[in-house]
N, C-alpha and C positions, 0 to 999 in steps of 0.2 A: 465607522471603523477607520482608524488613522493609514492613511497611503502607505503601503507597502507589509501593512499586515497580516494579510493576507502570506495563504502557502503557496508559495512562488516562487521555488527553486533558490531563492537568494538566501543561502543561508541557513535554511529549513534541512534537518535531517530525519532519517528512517532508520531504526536502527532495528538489525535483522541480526539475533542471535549476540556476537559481541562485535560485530562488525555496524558501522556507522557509514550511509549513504547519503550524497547530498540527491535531495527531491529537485528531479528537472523533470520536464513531460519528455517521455519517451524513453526513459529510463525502464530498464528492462531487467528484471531476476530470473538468474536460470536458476534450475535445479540445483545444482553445487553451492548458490549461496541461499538456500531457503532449503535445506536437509529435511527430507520426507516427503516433496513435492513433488508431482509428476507432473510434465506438462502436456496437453491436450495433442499438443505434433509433439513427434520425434525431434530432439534436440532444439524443440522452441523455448521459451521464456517459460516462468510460471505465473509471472505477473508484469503490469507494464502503468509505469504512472502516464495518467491520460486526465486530456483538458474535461469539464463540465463542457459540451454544447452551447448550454445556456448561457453559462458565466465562462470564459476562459480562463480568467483569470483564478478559478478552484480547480485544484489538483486534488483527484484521487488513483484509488492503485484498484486495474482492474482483475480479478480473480481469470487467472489463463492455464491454472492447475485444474487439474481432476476430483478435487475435492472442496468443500466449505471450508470457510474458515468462521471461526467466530471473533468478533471483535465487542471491544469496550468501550464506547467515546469517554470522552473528559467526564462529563456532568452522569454517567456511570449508565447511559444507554445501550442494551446490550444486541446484537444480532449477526446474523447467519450469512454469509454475504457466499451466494452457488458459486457455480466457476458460471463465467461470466457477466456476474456483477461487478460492481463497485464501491467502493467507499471513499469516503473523502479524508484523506489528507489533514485532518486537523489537530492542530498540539493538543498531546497528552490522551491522543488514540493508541488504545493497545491491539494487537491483532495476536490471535493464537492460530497461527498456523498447522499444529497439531505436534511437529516433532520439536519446532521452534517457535520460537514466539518475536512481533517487533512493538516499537512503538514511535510514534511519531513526536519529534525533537525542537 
């Protein structure tokens, strides 16, 4: 994989409903911009881009809402992601939120 290809904030967008986010780690969705969401505390986030452990350098968005969301990757893999999971951050991931929907850019 060529150096900088990777989803790495430079560049890399999310795009929630018609609103477009650049992807940094620590970036954080509240409820007002991801409409349907609740978040797990009172006036918390519902989601928060966060580094892999493993790899820092992979960025996903961890589930900080009350409910699943279902997601699509590229290559048309589908799944469930609870509140407290994660997904990773990869072009041409769709997420169905439930009231909204994003996809990564």
């Amino acid at each position: 994989m060529p150096a900088g290809s990777e989803v790495n904030g430079s560049g890399n967008r999310l795009r929630v409903g018609s609103r477009y986010l650049i992807i940094a780690a620590g970036l954080r969705l509240l409820d007002h911009q991801v409409p349907g969401l609740v978040a797990q505390t009172h006036g918390g986030p519902v989601a928060e881009v966060t580094r892999n452990p493993n790899d820092p350098a992979v960025l996903g968005l961890t589930n900080l809402s009350t409910t699943a969301w279902e997601t699509v990757t590229a290559s048309g893999t589908r799944r469930q992601i609870a509140p407290g999971q994660t997904i990773k951050l990869a072009p041409g991931t769709r997420i169905d939120f439930g009231a909204t929907d994003g996809e990564v850019a």
